[in-house]
N, C-alpha and C positions, 0 to 999 in steps of 0.2 A: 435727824432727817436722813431717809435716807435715799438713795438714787439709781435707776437705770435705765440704761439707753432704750427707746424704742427700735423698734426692727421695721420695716417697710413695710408687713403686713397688719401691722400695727395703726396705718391712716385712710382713710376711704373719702372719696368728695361726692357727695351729693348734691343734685340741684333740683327743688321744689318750687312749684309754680300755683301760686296765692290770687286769688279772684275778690275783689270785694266792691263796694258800692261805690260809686265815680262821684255823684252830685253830693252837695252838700244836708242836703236833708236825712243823707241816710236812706234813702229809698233808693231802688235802682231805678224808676220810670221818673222823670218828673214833667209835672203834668200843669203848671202855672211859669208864664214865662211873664220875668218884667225891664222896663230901660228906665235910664236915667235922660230925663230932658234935660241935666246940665251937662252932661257927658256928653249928647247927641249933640246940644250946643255950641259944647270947647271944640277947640282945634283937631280932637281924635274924631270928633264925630266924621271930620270928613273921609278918615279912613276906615273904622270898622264901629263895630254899634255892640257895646257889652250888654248881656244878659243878665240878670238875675234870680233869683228863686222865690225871691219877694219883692216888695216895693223897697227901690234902692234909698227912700229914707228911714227904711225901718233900721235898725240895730245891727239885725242879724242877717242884713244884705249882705249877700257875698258872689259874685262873678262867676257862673258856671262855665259861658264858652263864650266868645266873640263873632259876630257876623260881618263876614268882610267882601264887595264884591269888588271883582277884580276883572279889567279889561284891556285888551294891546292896543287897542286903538284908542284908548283914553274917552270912549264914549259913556255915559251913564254922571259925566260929576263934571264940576266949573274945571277950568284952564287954572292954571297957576297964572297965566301971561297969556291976553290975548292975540299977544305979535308969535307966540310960539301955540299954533293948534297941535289940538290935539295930545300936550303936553298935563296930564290932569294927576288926579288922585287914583284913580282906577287903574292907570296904567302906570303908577308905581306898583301898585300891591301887585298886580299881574308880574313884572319884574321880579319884585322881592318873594314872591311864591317858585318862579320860574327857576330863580337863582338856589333858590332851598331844596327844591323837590328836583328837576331838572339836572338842575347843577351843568347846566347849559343856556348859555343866556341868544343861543341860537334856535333850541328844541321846541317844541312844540308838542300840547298835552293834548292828551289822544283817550277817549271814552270810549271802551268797549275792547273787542278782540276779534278774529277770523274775520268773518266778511262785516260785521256789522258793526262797525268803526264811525269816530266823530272826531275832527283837529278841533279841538275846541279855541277860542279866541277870545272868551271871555264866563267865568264862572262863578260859584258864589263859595265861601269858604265857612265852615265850622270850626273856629280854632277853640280846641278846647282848654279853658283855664289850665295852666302846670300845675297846680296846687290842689287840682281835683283828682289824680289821677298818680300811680304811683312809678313804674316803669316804663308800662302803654296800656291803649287799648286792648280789651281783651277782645279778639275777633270773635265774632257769631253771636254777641251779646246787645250787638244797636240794632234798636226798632223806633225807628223817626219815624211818625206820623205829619205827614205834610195831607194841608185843604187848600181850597182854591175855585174858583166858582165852575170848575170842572170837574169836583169829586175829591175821592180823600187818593190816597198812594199811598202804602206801605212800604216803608225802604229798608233794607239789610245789608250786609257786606257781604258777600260769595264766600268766605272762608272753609262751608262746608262743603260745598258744590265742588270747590275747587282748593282742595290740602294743603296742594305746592305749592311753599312760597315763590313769589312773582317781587321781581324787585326794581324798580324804577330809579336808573343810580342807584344810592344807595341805600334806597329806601324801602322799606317789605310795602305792599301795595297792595288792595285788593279792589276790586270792581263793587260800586253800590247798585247794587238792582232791587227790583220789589220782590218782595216774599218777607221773610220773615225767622228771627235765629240762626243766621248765616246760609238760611241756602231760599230758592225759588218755589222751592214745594214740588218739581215737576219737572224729570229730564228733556219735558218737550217744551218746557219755556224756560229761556234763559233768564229774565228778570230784567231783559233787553226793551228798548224802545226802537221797532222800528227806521233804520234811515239815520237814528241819532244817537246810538250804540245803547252805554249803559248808564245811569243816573248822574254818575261820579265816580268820587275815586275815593280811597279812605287809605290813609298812611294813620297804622295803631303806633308806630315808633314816635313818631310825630305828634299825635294828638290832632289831626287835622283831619279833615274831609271835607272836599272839593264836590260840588254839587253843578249838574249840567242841566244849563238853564233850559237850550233846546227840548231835552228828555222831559221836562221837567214842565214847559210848557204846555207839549203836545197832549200829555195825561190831563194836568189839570188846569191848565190857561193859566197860570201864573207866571210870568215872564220880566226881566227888567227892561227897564228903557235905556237907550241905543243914543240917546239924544246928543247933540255936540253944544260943548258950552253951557250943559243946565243938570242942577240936581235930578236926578231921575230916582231920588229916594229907595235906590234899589236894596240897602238893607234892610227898610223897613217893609217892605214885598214880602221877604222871605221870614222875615222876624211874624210877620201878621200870619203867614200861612204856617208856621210852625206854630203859635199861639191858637189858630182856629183847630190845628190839629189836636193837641193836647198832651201830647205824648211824645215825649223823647226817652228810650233807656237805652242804659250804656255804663256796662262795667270797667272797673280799672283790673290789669292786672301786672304780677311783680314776682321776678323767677328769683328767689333767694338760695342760697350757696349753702351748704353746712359743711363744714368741713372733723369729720368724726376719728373720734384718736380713742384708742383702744387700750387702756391700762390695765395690765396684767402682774398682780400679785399670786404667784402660785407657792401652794404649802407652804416653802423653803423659806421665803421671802418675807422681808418685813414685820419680824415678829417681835422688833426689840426695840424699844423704846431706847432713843437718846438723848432725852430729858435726863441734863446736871443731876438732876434730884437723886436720882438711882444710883447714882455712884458714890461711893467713899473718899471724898476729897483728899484725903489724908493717904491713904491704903488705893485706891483706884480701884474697891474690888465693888460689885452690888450687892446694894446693903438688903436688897430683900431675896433671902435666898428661891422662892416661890417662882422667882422669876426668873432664876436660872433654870430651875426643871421645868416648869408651865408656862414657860411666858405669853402674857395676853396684850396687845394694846387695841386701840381703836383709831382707825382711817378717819381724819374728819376733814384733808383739804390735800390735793393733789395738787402740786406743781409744775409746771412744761417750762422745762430749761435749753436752750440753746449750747451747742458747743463752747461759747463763753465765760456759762453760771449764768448768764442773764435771767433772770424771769421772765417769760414771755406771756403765760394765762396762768391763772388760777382758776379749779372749780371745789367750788366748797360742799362737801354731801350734805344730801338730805337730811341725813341724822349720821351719827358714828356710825362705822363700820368693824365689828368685833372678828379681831384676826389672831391665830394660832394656827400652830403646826398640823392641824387638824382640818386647817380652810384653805380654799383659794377664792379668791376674788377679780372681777372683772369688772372694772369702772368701763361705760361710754360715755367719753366729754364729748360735748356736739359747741361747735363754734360755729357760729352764723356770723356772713360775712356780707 
């Protein structure tokens, strides 16, 4: 075995960024949405209403994203206590989104940009399963189809329209307007709704997008109920208009590290086997004389040691590597991290 130091020109860090299909079909649109009546039933239902890809008694049901609607005034769902109004389900989730994304439990979520702005006070949520999704959302890649007895809508995230990241606390953010493949189609339409900015809001770090019910209404009359003290079944509004639509895609994507180390055997180097075998136990001299004047061996696993001796990786070649005074050789070991 034998050994030497690398030199600082010797390591490179690269970071590549990986796109691939978010739902569990394998397809990037998916175009059948289904709920569980026992789920809707249990105690979550009264907080958010899981998806499916199939009927959730089949096998191969598995949770794509959750629909959740969330409101400050606690209107749209039953009271916990009717001696405390207004104290409901809606207006925890509103909290617990507000505390997430906010990260101010004073602030208030804002639709849109420049003059045509909305405080919103109550919204509908896409959280999308963890397990669908590897890093984040890949921006420019969602096309939600929402219907409604007002027509279809097309939604996108602004990604292309608008490059620079925009951060909300600490969170990257982009505005949902209609168009299509992150942008509007059209410098002279923003993907705005008049008077009630822009659709929502999509945080890809999160996995989450906030959808604004005003915007939302005015396009295609789909709106939730407002009601104090009564189910207003406002998940299943947005769940039915995204089921009449047909269409949701949405990639994942995942920025992977490599960190690349540069092994350099030049001519000089490496040419002599330290395998017991070769030596004269007795005498200490090599017993094959061949291998004093020609010596040949073969490269077949590289080692990375710390200033310790520790082992730190091993990379084992492809096949041997045939070395003499004749060669030099340049391994890249790629570590992905």
């Amino acid at each position: 075995m034998a050994f030497k130091r690398f030199d600082s020109e010797d390591f490179l860090v690269s970071s590549d960024s990986i796109t691939s299909t978010l739902w569990s079909t394998g397809n990037p649109t998916l175009t059948t949405f289904f709920t569980s009546s026992i789920q809707e039933a249990g105690s979550s239902g009264n907080y958010y209403l899981s998806i499916y890809q199939t009927a959730s008694t089949n096998t191969t049901a598995q949770t794509q994203f959750d629909i959740v609607y969330a409101d400050a005034l606690g209107s749209g769902s039953t009271w916990y206590n009717t001696i405390v109004p207004g104290n409901s389900y809606t207006k925890t989730m509103y909290g617990q989104y507000r505390s997430l994304i906010l990260e101010d439990e004073t602030a208030n979520f804002i639709f849109g940009t420049g003059n045509n702005v909305l405080t919103g006070d109550n919204f509908w949520v896409l959280s999308i399963e963890r397990a669908r999704y590897k890093q984040s959302l890949f921006p420019g890649s969602l096309n939600l189809q929402l219907s409604g007895s007002g027509g279809i809508i097309n939604l996108t995230d602004n990604s292309l329209d608008n490059p620079v990241n925009v951060f909300i606390g600490s969170s990257r953010v982009y505005q949902l307007i209609s168009g299509s493949n992150g942008t509007a189609g059209t410098l002279l339409n923003s993907g705005y709704v008049p008077n009630s900015g822009s659709y929502g809001l999509v945080f890809p770090d999160l996995g989450t997008i906030l959808l604004n019910p005003n915007a939302i209404s005015q396009s295609i009359q789909v709106s939730p109920s407002r009601s104090n003290n009564s189910d207003g079944l406002n998940t299943q509004k947005l769940f039915n208009s995204i089921s009449l639509g047909a269409s949701f895609a949405l990639n994942s994507q995942e920025t992977i590290t490599s960190d690349y180390v540069f092994v350099r055997a030049r001519n000089s180097e490496f040419n002599y086997s330290e395998n017991p075998s070769f030596i004269s136990g007795s005498t200490g001299e090599v017993i094959y004389s061949n291998f004093i004047n020609s010596p040949q061996v073969y490269i077949t696993t590289i080692g990375m040691y710390n200033d310790s001796n520790d082992l730190l990786a091993v990379a084992k070649m492809s096949r041997p590597l045939l070395k003499d005074f004749t060669k030099e050789a340049l391994v890249r070991v790629k570590l992905d991290f």
